[in-house]
Each structure stands twice: as structure tokens, then as C-alpha cells.
N, C-alpha and C positions, 0 to 999 in steps of 0.2 A: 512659672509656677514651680515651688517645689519638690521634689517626691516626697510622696508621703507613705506610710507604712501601713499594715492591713486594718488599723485601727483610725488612718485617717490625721494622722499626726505628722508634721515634719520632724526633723531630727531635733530641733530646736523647742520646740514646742514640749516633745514628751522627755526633753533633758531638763528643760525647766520644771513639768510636772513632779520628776522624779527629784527633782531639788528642792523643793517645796515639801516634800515629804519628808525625805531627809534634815530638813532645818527645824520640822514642828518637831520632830521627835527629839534629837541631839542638840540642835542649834550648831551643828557645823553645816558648813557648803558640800554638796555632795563630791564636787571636785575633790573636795582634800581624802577621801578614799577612794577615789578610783585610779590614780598612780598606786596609793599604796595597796591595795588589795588587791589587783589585777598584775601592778607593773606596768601597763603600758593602758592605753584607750582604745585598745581595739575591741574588747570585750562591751562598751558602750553603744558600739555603734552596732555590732552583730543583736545587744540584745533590743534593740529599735528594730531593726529588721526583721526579728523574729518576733514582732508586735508583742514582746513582755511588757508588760503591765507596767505604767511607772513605778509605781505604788510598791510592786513585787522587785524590780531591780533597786528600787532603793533599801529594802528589805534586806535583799541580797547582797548588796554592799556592806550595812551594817554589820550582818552576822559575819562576813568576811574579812570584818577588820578585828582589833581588840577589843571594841565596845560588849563583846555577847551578844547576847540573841534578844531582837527586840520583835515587839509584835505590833506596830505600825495599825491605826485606825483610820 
């Protein structure tokens, strides 16, 4: 079995959530800013671990790239 994080998610599962967000809003893959806005993917996996919301780290990617600030439904 996997581990899963306080919300009950594998790592797999709440990256795909949080990709899914990311694509109704922009239609990009969330992948394509999290090199760019972090640099690296360590930032991904810490924010799983600290059961952030998908919904909220896909938010968070947004705003931390060039797109501006978007407010995700």
C-alpha cells in the first residue's frame, strides 16, 4: 500500500487532483510550472505532506508563475 497524507491521498492521486485544477483553469499541465516556479520538485512533494489542498497548491503554482493571480472554483 501506499503512503498516504493526512487527507488520505497518495502522492499520485493528489498530484493528479491538483492537475486537474490546473487544466480547467489555464489548460496547461500543472507540470509545466512546477520546474518553472519552484526550480526544482521538491516543493511538490513537501506540499502533499503537509496535506495542502490540491485545489490550493494548484492556485499556488498559478499565482507563482507569470499568469497572475487566478481564483480557481
Amino acid at each position: 500500500m501506499s503512503e498516504v497524507n493526512e487527507d488520505g491521498y497518495t502522492f499520485v492521486e493528489w498530484l493528479s487532483l491538483a492537475d486537474v485544477a490546473v487544466e480547467r483553469e489555464c489548460k496547461f499541465a500543472l507540470g509545466d510550472f512546477i520546474v518553472f516556479a519552484l526550480g526544482d520538485d521538491d516543493g511538490v512533494e513537501q506540499a502533499w505532506l503537509n496535506s495542502v489542498k490540491p485545489k490550493d497548491y494548484a492556485i499556488m503554482m498559478l499565482e507563482e508563475s507569470t499568469f497572475g493571480e487566478f481564483h480557481l472554483r
